[in-house]
C-alpha positions in Angstrom: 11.5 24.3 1.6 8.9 21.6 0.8 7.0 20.4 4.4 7.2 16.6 4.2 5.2 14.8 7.0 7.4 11.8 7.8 6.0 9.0 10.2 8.0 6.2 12.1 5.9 3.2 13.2 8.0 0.6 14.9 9.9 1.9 18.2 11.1 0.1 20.8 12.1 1.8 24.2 11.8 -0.1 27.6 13.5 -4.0 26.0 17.1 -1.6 25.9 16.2 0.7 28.9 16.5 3.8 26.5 16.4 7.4 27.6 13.3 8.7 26.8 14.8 12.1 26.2 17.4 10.7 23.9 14.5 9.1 21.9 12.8 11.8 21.9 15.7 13.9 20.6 16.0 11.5 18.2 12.8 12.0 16.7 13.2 15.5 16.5 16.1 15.1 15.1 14.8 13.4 12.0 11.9 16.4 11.9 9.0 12.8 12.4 5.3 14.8 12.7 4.5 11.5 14.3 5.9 7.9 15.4 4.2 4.6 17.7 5.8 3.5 20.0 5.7 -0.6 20.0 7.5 -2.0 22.2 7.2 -5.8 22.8 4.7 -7.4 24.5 7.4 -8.7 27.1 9.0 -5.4 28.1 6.0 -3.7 29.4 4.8 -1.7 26.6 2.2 0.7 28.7 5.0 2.2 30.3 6.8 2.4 27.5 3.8 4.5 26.1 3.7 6.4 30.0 7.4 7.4 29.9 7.3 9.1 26.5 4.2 10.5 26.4 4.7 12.0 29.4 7.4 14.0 28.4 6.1 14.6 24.5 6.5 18.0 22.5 3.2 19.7 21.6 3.5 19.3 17.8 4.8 15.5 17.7 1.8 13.0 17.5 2.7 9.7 19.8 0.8 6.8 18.7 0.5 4.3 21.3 1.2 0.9 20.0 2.6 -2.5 20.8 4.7 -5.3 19.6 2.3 -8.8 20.3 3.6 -12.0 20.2 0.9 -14.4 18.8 1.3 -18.1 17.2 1.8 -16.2 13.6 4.7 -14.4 14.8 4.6 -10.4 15.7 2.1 -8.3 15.3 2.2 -4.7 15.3 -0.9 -2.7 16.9 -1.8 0.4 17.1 -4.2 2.3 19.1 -6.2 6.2 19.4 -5.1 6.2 22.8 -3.5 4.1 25.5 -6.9 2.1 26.0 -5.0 -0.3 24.1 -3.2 -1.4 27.2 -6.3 -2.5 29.4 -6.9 -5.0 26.5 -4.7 -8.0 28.3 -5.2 -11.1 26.1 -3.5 -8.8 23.5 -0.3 -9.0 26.0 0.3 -12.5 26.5 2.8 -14.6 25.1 1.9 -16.4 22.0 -1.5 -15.5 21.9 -3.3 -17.4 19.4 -3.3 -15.4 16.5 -6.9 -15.3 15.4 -8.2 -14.4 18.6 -5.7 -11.4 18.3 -7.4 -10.1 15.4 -10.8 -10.6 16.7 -10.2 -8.6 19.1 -8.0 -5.6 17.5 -11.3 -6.1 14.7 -13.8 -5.8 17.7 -12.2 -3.3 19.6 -11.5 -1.0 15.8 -7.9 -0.9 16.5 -5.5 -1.6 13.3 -3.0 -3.9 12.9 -0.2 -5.2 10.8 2.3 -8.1 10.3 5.7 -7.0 11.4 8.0 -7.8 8.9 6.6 -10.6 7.2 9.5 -12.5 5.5 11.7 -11.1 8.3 13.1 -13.3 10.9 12.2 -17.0 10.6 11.3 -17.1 14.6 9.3 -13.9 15.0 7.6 -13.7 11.0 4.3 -14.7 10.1 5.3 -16.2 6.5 7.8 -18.2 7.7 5.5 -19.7 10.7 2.6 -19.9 9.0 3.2 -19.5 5.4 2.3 -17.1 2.9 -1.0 -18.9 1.7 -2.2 -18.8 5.4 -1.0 -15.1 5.9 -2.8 -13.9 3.2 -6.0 -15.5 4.3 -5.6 -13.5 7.4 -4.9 -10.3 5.7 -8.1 -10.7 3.8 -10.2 -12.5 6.4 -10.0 -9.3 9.2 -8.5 -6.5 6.3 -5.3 -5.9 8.6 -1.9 -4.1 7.1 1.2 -5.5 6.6 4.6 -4.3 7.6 6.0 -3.1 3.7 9.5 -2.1 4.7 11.1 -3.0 8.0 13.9 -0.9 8.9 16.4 -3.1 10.8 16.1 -5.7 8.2 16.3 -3.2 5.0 19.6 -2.5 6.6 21.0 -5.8 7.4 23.5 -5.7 4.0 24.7 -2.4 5.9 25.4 -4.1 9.1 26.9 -6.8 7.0 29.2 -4.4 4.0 28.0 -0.9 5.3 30.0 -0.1 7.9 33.9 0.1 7.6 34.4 -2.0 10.7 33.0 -4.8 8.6 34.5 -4.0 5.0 37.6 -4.1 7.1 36.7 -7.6 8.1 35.5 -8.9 4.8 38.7 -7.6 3.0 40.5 -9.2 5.4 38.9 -12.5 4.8 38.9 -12.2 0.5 43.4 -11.1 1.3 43.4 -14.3 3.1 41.5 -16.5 0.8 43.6 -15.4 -1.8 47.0 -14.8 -0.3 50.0 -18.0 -0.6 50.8 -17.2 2.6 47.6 -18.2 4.1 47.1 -21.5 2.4 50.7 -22.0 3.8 49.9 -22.1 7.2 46.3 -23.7 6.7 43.4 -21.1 7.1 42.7 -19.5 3.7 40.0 -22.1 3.4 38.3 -21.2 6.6 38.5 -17.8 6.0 36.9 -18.7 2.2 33.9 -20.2 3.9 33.4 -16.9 6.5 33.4 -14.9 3.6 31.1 -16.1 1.8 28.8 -16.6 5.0 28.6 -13.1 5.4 27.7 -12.9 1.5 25.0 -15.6 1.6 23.1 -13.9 4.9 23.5 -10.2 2.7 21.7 -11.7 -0.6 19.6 -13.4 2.0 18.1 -10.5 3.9 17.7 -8.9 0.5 15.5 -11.5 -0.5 13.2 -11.3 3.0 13.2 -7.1 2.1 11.9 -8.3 -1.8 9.3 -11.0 -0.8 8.1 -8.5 2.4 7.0 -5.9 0.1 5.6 -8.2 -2.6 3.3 -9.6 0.4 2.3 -6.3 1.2 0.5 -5.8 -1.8 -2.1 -8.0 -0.3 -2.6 -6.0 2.7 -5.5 -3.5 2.9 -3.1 -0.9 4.1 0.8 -1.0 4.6 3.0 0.4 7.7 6.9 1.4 7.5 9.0 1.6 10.4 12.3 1.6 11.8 12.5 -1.2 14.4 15.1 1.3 16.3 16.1 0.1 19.6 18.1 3.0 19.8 17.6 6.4 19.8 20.0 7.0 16.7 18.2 4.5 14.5 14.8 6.2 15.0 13.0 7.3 11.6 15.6 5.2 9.3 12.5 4.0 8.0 9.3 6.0 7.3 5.9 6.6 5.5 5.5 10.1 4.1 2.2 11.2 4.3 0.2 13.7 1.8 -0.9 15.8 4.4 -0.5 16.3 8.3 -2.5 14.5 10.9 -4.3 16.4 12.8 -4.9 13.5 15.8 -3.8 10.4 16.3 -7.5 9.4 14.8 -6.7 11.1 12.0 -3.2 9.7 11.4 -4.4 6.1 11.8 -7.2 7.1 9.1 -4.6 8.4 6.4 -2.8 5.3 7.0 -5.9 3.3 5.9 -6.7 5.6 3.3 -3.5 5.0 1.8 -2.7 8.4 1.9 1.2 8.1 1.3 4.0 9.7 -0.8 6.7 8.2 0.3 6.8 4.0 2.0 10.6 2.8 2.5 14.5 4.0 3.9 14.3 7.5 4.6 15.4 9.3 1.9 15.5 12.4 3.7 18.0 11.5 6.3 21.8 13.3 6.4 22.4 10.6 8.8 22.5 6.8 7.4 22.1 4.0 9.1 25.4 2.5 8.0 26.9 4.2 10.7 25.6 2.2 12.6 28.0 1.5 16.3 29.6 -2.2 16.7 27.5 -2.9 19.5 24.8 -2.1 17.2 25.8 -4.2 14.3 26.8 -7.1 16.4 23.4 -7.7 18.0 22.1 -7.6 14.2 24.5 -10.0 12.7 23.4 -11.9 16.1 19.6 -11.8 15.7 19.8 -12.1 12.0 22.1 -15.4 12.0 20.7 -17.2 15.4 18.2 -19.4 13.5 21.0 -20.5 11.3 23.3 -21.7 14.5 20.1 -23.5 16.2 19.3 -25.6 13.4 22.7 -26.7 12.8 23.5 -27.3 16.7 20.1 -29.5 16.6 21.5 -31.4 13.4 24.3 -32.1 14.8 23.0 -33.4 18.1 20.4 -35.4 15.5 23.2 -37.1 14.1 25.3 -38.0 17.4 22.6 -40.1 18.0 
């Protein structure tokens, strides 16, 4: 059998009060040779690092990381060791986002825009725009974030699961059905429907535009953005060779030293098994913008 060195580099532990021997299972699991740990600047991401590497298997390379929140939306870093966390300014909320970089560029740490056409709250081309982003990919030679796992999978928590092709059947019997326009909901459930179809071709279109913008990147990162243990190393970069070190890892990364950048291919478990509890709190984070802007509109228009 071919040795394939599969890395995961978006984790999240402490924000969900994971486990850590359920993520690392996990990890095993899905055979990684190495994955970060990121975990939001707001859920203490040192001991997020402390709690798994304390407990880490000899041959599985933990990269210390974090998930910053700066002005251009979230930004993954990544570290040689857990130095990273004495570096503060790099912690605080809505850090201004060049002095981020400055320091991750002082400091020779790497960086990279999590997904970029992801979430229009947390994603630096929909805060900043794309022009602007670029400029900073360029300017300071940071990566960006080519295939982010919980969005590449949003048209499975949407049609993936059977829970939700249950739901959406449901909804196309009703629009349908005489019955229903009878007693005066077909064309509510018409307009649910084709909600849940308009957020699916959506988050396709955020997956398309995020890799195109990668392309501009001096080097690109792939993770899962699992915050849970099952979802770990959905999303990974095959690498041509093993890392030795963390060092090392982070060098092959800039090299561009990569096979394989997307879903993992390699996986006999899919993410579109994904739990309800899982699934819900993606439809939630995925659609929240949506519900905002119309609550504000309509609040606008009261007036």
């Amino acid at each position: 059998m071919e040795k394939r060195y599969l890395v995961d580099l978006h984790t999240h532990l402490t924000e969900k009060k994971i486990d850590p021997l359920k993520w690392w299972d996990a990890v095993k699991e899905k055979k990684l040779c190495a994955v970060a740990i990121t975990e939001h600047s707001e859920y203490n991401p040192k001991l997020a690092f402390e709690k798994l590497n304390e407990i880490k298997p000899k041959n599985i390379i933990l990269i210390p990381g974090m998930e910053a929140n700066t002005t251009a939306g979230h930004l993954l870093i990544y570290g040689k060791n857990e130095k990273l966390y004495d570096l503060k300014e790099l912690q605080q909320i809505n850090v201004p986002i060049e002095t981020a970089l400055k320091i991750i560029k002082k400091e020779n740490l790497m960086a990279s825009f999590a997904h970029p056409y992801g979430y229009k709250t947390d994603s630096t081309c929909s805060i900043i725009g794309e022009k602007k982003s670029i400029e900073l990919l360029k300017k300071y030679e940071i990566g960006s974030e080519y295939y982010n796992g919980m969005l590449g999978s949003a048209n499975d928590f949407i049609f993936g699961t059977q829970w939700v092709k249950k739901l959406y059947n449901f909804f196309d019997f009703v629009s349908k059905n005489k019955i229903g326009k009878k007693i005066r909901i077909s064309k509510k459930s018409f307009i649910i429907k084709n909600k849940l179809g308009e957020i699916s071709e959506e988050t396709f279109e955020r997956v398309k535009k995020g890799i195109e913008f990668s392309e501009h990147a001096k080097y690109i990162t792939v993770g899962s953005d699992a915050h849970y243990p099952r979802v770990i190393g959905a999303a990974i970069i095959e690498l041509k060779r093993k890392p030795k070190n963390n060092a090392d890892l982070l060098k092959l990364l800039k090299n561009k030293s990569i096979k394989w950048a997307g879903p993992n291919i390699y996986s006999n478990q899919p993410v579109d098994k994904l739990k309800k509890k899982e699934l819900l709190e993606g439809l939630k984070y995925i659609t929240k913008t949506k519900i905002k802007k119309k609550i504000k509109l309509k609040r606008k228009n009261k007036k």
